[in-house]
N, C-alpha and C positions, 0 to 999 in steps of 0.2 A: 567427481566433476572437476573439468581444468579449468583454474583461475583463469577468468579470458579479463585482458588488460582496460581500462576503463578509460574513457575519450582523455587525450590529454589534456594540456590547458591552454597548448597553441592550437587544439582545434576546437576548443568552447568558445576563444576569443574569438576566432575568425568568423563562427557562425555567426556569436553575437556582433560584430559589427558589421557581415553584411547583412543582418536583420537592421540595425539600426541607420545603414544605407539603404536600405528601399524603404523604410518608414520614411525616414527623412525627405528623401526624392515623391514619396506620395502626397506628405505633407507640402511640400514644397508645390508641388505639381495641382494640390487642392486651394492654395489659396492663390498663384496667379490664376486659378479659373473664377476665384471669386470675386478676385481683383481687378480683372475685366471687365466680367462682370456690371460690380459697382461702380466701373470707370463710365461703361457705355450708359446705364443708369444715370450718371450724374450727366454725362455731357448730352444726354437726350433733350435735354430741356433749356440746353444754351443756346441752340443753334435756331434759327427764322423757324416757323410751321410751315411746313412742307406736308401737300397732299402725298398720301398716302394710296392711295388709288385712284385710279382713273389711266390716260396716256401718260405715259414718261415724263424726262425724258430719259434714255436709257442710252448705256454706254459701250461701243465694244472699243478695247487696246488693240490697237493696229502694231505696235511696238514700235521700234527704232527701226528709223533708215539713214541712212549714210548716200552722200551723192560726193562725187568726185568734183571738186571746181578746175575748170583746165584753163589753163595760160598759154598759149603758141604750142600747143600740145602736149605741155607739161602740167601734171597734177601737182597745183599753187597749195591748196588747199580741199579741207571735206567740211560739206556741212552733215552736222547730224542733228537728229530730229527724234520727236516722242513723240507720237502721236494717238489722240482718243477720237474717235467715230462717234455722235450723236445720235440717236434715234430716234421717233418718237413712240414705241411700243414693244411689248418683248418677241412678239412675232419677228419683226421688222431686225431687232438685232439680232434674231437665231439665225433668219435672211443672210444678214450683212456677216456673220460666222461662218455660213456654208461659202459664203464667195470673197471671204477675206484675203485669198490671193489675186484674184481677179481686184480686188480695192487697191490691196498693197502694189499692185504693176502701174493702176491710172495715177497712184500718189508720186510713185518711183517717175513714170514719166514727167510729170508736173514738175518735179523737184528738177530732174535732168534738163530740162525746158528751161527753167527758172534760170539754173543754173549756166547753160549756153548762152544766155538771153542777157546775162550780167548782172541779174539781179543779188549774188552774193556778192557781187564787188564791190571792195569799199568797207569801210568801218561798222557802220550798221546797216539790219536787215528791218523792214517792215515786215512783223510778224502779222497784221491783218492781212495786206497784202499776201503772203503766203497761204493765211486759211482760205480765203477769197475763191484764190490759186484751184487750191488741194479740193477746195466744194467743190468747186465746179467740173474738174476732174472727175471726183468720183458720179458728181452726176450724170454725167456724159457715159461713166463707164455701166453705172448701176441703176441708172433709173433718175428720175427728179426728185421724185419723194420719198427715196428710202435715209439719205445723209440730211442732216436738219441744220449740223452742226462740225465743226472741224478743231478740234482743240490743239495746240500743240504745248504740249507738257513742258518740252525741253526745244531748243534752234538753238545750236550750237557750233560758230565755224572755228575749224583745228588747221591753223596753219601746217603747211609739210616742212620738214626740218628738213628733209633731204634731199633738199633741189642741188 
């Protein structure tokens, strides 16, 4: 029989440390799930009691829009926006998901309204003023009773540097 050569020692160490990388990345990978976990555990019981079932209200993220602000036909400025959609049921926000484009064009209008109308001008904006805006918008576009509510996350205007 031929002497066949026996694993060296640069390939026992390699096995053994990528054995002890994927231990380590499981282990690692098992206690932020448990860390979660007892995080959502622990903060369950900080926050008001909130029904659990029954109507909403329920939420869908419309995202970010951006509207141009014009000055004598020059882009002064953009405001940007984050916006969340209210509901009051999950029917109602699967509704408001199927026709999230048709939402995002009455918002996009409102803002560009807004926008022409002067309402960005100036130093600050009335962020009620704006949901007011945007509800009423989508109600026009979607129905009375489908938007409950109009959140904006983020209104943000970004001057233009390159006038």
């Amino acid at each position: 029989m031929a002497d066949r050569p026996g694993p060296s020692r640069y390939s026992v160490f390699v096995l053994c440390a990528a054995l002890a990388a994927a231990v380590g990345y499981g282990i690692g990978r098992l206690q932020l799930t448990l860390g979660a976990e007892k995080a959502v555990e622990q903060t369950a019981g900080a926050g008001p009691d909130l029904p659990t079932d029954g109507p909403g209200p329920f939420y869908v993220e419309v995202g970010q829009l951006m509207v141009p602000v014009l000055v004598e036909g020059r882009t002064n400025a953009f405001i940007l926006t984050q916006i969340t959609l209210q509901t009051g049921s999950v029917e109602q926000s699967n509704l408001l998901r199927r026709h999230l484009p048709h939402a995002r064009n009455a918002l996009l209008q409102a803002l560009f309204g807004m926008a022409g109308a002067g309402a960005f001008d100036g130093p600050s904006v009335d962020p009620a003023a704006v949901a007011k805006s945007l509800k009423q918008a989508a109600a026009e576009q979607l129905g009375p009773d489908l938007v409950r509510g109009v959140l904006i996350d983020r209104l943000m205007r970004q001057e233009n540097t390159r006038l």
